[in-house]
PAPA-941846 format. One line per field, with one value per atom (N, C-alpha, C, O): residue in one letter; atom name; y, z negated, x. Coordinates in nm, 2 decimals. Each point is the difference from the previous one (the first is absolute). Example, Ala and Ser with C-alpha at 12.3 -4.5 7.8 and 13.67 -1.06 7.14 Angstrom:
BEGIN
r: a, a, a, a, s, s, s, s .
a: N, CA, C, O, N, CA, C, O .
c2: -0.57, 0.12, 0.12, 0.00, 0.11, 0.11, 0.11, 0.11 .
c3: -0.78, 0.00, 0.00, -0.07, 0.14, 0.00, -0.08, -0.01 .
c1: 1.32, -0.09, 0.09, 0.10, -0.14, 0.09, -0.08, 0.05 .
This chain:
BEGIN
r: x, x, x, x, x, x, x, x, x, x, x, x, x, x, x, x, x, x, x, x, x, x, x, x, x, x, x, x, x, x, x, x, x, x, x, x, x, x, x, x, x, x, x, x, x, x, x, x, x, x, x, x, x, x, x, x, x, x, x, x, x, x, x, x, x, x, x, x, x, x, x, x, x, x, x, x, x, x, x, x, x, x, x, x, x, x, x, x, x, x, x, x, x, x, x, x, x, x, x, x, x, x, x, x, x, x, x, x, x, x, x, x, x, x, x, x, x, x, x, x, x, x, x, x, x, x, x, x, x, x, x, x, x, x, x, x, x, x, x, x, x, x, x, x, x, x, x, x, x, x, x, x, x, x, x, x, x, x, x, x, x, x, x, x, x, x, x, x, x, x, x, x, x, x, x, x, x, x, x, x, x, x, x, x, x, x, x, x, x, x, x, x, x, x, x, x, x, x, x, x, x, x, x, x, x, x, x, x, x, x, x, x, x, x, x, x, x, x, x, x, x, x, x, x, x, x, x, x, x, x, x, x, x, x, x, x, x, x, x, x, x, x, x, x, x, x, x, x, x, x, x, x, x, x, x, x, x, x, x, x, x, x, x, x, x, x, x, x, x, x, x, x, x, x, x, x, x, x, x, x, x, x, x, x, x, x, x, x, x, x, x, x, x, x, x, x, x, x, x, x, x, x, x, x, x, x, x, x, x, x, x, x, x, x, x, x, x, x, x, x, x, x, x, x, x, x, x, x, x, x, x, x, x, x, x, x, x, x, x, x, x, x, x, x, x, x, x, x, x, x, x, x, x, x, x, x, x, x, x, x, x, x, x, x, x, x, x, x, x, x, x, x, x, x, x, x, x, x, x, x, x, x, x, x, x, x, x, x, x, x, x, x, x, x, x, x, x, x, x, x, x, x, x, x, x, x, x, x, x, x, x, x, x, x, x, x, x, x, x, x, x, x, x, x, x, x, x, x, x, x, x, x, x, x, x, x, x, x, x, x, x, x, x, x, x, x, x, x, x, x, x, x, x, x, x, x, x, x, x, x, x, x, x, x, x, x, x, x, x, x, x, x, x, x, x, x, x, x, x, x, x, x, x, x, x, x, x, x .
a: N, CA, C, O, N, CA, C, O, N, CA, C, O, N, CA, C, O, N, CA, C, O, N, CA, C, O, N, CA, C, O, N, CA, C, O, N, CA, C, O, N, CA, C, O, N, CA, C, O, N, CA, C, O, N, CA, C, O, N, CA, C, O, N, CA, C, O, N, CA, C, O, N, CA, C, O, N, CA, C, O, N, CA, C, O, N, CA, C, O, N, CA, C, O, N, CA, C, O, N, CA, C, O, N, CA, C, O, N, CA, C, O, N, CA, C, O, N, CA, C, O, N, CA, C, O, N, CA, C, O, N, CA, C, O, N, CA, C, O, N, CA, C, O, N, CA, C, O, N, CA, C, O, N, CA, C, O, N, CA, C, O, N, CA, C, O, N, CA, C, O, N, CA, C, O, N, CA, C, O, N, CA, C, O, N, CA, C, O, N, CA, C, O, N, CA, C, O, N, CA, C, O, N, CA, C, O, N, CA, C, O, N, CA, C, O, N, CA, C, O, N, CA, C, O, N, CA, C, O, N, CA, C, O, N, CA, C, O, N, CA, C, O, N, CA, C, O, N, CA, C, O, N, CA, C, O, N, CA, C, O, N, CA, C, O, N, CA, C, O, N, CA, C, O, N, CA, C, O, N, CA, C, O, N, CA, C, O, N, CA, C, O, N, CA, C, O, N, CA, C, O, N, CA, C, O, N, CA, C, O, N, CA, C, O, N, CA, C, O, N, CA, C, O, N, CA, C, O, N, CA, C, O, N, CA, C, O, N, CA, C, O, N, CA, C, O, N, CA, C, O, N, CA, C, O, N, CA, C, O, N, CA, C, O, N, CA, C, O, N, CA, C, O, N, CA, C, O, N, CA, C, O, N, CA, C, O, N, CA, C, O, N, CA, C, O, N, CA, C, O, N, CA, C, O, N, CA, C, O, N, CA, C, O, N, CA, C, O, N, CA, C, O, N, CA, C, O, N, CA, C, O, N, CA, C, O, N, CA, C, O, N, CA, C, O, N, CA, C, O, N, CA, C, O, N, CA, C, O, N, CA, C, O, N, CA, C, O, N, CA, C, O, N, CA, C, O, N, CA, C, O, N, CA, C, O, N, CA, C, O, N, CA, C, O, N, CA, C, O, N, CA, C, O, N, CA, C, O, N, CA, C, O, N, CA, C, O, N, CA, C, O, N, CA, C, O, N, CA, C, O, N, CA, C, O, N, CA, C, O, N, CA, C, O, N, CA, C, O .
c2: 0.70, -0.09, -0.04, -0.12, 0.26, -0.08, -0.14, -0.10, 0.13, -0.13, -0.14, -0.11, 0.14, -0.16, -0.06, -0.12, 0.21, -0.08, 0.00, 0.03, -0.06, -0.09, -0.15, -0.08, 0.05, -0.10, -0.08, -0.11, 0.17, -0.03, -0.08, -0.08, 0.16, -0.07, -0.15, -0.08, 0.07, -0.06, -0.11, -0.10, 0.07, -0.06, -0.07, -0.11, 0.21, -0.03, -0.15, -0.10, 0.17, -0.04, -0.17, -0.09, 0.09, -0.13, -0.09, -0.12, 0.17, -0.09, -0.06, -0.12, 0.23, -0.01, -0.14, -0.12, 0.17, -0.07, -0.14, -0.08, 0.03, -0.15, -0.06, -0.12, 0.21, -0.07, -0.05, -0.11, 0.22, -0.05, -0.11, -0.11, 0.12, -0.11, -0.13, -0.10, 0.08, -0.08, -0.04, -0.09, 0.17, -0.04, -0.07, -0.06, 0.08, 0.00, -0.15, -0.06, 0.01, -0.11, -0.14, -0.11, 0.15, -0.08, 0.03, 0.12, -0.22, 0.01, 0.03, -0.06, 0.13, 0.08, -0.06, -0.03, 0.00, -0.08, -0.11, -0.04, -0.04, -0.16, -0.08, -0.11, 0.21, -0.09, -0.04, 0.00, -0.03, -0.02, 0.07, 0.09, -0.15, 0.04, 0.03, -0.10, 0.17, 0.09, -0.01, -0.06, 0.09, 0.03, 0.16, 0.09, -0.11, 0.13, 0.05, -0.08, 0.18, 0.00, 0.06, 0.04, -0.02, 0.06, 0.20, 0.06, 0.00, 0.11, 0.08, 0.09, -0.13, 0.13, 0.02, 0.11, -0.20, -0.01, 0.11, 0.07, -0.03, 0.09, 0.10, 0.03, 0.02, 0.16, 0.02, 0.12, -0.23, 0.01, 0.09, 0.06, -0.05, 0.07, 0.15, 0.07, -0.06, 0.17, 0.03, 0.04, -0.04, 0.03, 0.05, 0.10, -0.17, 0.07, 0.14, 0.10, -0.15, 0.16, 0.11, 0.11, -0.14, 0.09, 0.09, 0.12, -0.19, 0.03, 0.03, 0.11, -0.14, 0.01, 0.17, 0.05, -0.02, 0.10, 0.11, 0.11, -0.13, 0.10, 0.05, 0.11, -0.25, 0.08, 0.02, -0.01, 0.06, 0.04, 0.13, 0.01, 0.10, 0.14, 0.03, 0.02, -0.04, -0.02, -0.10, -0.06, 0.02, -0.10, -0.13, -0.11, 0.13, -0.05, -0.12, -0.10, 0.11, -0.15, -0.06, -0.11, 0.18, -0.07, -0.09, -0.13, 0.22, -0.08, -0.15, -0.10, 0.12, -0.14, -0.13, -0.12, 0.22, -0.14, -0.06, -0.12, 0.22, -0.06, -0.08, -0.12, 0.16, -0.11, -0.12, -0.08, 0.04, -0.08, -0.08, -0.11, 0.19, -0.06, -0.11, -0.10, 0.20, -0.06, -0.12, -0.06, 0.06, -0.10, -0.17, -0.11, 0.12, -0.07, -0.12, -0.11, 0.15, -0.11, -0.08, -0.11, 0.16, -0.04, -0.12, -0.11, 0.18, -0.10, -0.12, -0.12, 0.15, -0.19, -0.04, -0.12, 0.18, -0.07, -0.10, -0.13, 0.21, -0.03, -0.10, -0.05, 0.05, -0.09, -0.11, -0.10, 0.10, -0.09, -0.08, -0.11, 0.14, -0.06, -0.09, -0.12, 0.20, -0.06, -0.06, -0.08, 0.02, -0.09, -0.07, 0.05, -0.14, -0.08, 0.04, -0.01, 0.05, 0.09, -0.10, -0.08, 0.15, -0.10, 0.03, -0.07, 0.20, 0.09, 0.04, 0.04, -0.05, 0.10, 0.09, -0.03, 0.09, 0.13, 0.10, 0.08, -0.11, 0.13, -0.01, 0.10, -0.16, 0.00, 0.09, 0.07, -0.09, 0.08, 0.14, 0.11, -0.15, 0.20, 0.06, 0.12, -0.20, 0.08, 0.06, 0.11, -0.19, 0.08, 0.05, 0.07, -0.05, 0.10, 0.16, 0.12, -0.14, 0.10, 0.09, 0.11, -0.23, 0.07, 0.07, 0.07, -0.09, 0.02, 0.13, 0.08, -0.05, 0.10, 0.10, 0.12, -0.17, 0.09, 0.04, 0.10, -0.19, 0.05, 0.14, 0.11, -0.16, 0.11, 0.13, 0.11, -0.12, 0.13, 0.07, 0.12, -0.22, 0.05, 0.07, 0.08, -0.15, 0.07, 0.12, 0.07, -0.05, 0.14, 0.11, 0.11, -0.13, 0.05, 0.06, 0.12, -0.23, 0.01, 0.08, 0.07, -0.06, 0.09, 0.15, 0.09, -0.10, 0.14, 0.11, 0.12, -0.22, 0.06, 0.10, 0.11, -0.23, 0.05, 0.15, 0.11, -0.12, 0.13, 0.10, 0.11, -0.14, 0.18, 0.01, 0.10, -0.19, 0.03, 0.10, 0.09, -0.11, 0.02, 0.12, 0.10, -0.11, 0.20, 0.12, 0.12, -0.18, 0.09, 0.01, 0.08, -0.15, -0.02, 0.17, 0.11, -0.16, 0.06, 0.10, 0.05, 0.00, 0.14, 0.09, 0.12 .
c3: 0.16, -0.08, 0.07, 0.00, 0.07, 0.12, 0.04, -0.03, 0.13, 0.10, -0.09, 0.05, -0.18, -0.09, 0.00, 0.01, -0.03, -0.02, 0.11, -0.01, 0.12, 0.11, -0.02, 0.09, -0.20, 0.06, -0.17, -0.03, -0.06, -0.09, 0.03, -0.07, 0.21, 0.01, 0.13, 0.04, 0.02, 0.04, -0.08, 0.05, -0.18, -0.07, -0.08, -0.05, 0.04, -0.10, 0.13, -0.03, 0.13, 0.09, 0.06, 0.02, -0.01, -0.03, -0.09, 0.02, -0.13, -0.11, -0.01, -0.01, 0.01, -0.01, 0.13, -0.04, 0.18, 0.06, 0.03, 0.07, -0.14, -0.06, -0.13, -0.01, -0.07, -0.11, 0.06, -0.03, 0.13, 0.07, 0.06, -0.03, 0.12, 0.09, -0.07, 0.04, -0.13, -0.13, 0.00, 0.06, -0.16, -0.08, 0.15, -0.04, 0.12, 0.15, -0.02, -0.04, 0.07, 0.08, -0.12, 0.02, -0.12, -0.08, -0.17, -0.03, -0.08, -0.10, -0.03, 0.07, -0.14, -0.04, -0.13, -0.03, -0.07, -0.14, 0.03, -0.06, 0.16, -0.02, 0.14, 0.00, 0.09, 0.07, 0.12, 0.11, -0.11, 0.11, 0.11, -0.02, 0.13, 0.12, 0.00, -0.04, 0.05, 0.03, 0.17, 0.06, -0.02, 0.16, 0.04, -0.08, 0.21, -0.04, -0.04, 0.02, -0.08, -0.06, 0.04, -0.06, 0.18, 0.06, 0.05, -0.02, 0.10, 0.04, -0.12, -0.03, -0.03, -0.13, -0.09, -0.02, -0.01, -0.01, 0.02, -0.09, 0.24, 0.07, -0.06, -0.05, 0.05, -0.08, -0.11, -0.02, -0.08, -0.07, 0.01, -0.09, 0.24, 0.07, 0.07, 0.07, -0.13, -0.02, -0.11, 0.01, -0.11, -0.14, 0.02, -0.05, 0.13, -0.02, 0.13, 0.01, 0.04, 0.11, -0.06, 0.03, -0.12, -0.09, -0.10, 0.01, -0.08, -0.07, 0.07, -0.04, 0.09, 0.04, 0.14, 0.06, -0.07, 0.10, -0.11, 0.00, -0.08, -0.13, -0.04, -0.02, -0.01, -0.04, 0.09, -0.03, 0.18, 0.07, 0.07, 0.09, -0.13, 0.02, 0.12, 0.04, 0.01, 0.18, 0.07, -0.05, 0.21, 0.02, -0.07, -0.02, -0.01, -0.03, 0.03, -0.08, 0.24, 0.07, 0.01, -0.03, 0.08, 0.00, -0.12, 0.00, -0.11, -0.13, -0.04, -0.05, 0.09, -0.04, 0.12, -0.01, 0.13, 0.10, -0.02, 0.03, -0.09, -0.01, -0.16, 0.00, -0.04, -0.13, 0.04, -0.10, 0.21, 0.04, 0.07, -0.03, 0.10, 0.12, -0.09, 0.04, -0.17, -0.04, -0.10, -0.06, 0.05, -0.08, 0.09, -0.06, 0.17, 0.12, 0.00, -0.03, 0.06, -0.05, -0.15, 0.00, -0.06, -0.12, -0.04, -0.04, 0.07, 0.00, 0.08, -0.04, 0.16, 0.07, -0.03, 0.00, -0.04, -0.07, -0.13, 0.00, -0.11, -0.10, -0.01, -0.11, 0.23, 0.04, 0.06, -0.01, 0.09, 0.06, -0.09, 0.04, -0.15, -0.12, -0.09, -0.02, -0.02, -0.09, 0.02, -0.10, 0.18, 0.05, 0.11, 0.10, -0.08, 0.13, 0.11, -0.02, 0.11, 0.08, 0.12, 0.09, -0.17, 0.07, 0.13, 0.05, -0.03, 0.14, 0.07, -0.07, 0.19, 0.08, -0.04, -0.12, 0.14, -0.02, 0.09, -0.06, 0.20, 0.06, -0.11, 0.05, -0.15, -0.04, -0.16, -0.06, 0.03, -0.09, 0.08, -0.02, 0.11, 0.01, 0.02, -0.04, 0.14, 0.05, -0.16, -0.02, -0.05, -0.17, -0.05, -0.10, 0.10, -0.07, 0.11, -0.04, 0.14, 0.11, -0.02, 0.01, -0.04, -0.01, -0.14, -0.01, -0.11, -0.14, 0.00, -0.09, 0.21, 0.01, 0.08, 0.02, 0.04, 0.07, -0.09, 0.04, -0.19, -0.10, -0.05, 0.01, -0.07, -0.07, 0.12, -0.02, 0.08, 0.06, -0.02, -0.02, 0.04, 0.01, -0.09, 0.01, -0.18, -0.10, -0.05, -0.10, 0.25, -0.02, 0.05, -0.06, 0.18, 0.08, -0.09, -0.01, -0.05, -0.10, -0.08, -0.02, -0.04, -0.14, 0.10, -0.01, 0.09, 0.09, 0.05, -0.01, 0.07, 0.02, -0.13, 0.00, -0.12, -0.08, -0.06, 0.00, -0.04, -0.03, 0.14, -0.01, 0.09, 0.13, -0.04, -0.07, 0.09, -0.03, -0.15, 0.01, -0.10, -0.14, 0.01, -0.07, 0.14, 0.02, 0.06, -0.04, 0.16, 0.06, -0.05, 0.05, -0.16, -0.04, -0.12, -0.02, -0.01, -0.14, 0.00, -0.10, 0.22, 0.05, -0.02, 0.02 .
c1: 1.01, -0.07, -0.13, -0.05, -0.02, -0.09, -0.02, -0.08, 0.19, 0.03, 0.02, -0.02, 0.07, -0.02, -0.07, 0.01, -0.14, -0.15, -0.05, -0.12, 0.15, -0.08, 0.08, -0.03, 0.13, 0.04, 0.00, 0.06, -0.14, -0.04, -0.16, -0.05, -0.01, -0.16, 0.07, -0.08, 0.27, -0.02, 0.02, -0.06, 0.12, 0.05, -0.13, 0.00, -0.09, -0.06, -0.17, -0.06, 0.06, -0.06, 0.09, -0.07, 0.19, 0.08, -0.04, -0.03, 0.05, -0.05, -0.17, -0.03, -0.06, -0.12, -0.01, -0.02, 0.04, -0.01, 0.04, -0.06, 0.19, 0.05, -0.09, -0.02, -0.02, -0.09, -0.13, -0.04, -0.03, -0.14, 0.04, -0.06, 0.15, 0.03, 0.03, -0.07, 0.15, 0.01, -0.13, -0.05, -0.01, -0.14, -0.12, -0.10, 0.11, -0.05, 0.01, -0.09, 0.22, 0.05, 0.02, -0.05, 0.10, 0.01, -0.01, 0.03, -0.07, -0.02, 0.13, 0.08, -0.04, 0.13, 0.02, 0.12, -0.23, 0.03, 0.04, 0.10, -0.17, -0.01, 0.11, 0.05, -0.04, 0.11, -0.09, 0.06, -0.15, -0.15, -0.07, -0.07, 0.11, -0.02, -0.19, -0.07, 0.03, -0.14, 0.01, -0.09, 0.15, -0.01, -0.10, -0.02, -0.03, -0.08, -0.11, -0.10, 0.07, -0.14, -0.08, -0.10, 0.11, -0.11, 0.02, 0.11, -0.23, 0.03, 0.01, 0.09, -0.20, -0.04, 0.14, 0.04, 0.02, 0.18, 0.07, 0.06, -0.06, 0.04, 0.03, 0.11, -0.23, -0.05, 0.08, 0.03, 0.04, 0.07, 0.14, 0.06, -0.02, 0.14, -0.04, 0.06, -0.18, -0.03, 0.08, 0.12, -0.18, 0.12, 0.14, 0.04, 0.04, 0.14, 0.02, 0.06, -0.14, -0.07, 0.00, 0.06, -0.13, -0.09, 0.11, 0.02, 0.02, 0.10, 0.12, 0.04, 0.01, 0.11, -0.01, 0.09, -0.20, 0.01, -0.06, 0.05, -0.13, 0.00, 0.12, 0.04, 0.05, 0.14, 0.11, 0.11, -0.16, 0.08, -0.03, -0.08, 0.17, -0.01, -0.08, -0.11, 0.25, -0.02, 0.05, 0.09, -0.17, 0.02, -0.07, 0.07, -0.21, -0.12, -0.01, -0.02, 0.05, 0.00, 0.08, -0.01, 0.15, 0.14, 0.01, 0.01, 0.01, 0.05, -0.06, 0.06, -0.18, -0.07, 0.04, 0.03, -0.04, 0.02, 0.18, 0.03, 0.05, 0.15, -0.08, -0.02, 0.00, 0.04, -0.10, 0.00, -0.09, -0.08, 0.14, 0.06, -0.03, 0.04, 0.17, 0.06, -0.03, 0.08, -0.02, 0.08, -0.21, -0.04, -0.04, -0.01, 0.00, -0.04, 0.08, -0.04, 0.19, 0.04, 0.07, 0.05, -0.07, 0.06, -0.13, 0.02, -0.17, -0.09, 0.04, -0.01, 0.05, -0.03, 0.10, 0.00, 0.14, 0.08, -0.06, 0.00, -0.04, -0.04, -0.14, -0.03, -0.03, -0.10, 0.05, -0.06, 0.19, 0.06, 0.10, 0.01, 0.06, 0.04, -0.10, -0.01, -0.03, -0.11, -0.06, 0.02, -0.11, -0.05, -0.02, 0.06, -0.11, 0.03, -0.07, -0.12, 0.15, -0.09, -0.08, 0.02, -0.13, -0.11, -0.10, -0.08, 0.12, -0.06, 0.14, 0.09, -0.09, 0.09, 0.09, 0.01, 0.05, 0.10, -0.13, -0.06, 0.05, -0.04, -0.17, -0.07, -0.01, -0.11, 0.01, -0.09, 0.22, 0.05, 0.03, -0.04, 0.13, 0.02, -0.11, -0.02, -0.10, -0.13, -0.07, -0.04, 0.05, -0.04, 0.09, -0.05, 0.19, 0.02, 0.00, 0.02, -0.04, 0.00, -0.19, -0.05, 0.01, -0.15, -0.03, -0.10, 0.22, 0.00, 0.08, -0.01, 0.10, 0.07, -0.11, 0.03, -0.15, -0.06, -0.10, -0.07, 0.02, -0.09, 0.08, -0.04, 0.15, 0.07, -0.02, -0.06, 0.09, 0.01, -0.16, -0.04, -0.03, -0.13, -0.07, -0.09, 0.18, -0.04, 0.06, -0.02, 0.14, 0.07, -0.06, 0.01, -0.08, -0.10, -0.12, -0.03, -0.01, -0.08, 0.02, -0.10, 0.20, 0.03, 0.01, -0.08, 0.16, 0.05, -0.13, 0.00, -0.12, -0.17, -0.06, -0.06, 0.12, -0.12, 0.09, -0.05, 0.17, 0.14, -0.05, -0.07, 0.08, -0.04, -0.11, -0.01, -0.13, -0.13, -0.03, -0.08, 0.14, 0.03, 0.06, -0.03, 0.11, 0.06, -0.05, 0.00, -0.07, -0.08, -0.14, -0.08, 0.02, -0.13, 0.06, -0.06, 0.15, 0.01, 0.09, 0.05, -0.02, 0.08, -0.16, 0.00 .
């Protein structure tokens, strides 16, 4: 039952990370291209880091970077459907590659503060 739940924080880290990217790129209610919004944006693709390595036993880091990495393309598909693509392909992958390097970061993140937290409190 272990081994399930690293792939519960990958699943759940997939998803998280298609709704940011979603909510990122385009208005999701209205059908309306946003384009990008800037760096502060970014920070937004800590969250599925975060989460998604909380709910993974072991394999902290793994789990999040597969559910990133599986989320990668379903985005530029779904960015490539939807609307008319108005930047590059390689201008898109360079953002979702740097959105896969937030997530990680916020796994990193979560992983610092969980060892810090155990050895404080041993």
């Amino acid at each position: 039952m272990g081994s399930n739940k690293g792939w519960v924080g990958a699943t759940c880290c997939f998803l998280l990370f298609t709704v940011v990217f979603l909510s990122q790129k385009m208005d999701v209610f209205s059908a309306t291209e946003t384009g990008f919004r800037g760096e502060p944006g970014m920070l937004l693709f800590l969250l599925p880091g975060i989460v998604a390595s909380g709910l993974s036993a072991r394999g902290r880091l793994r789990y999040p970077f597969l559910g990133a990495l599986m989320a990668m393309p379903l985005c530029l598909i779904i960015l490539h459907f939807w609307r008319t693509p108005m930047n590059a392909f390689w201008q898109e992958l360079a953002y979702v590659m740097s959105a896969v390097f937030w997530s990680l970061m916020g796994a990193l993140g979560f992983l610092f503060v969980y060892v810090s937290c155990q050895r404080y409190f041993r």
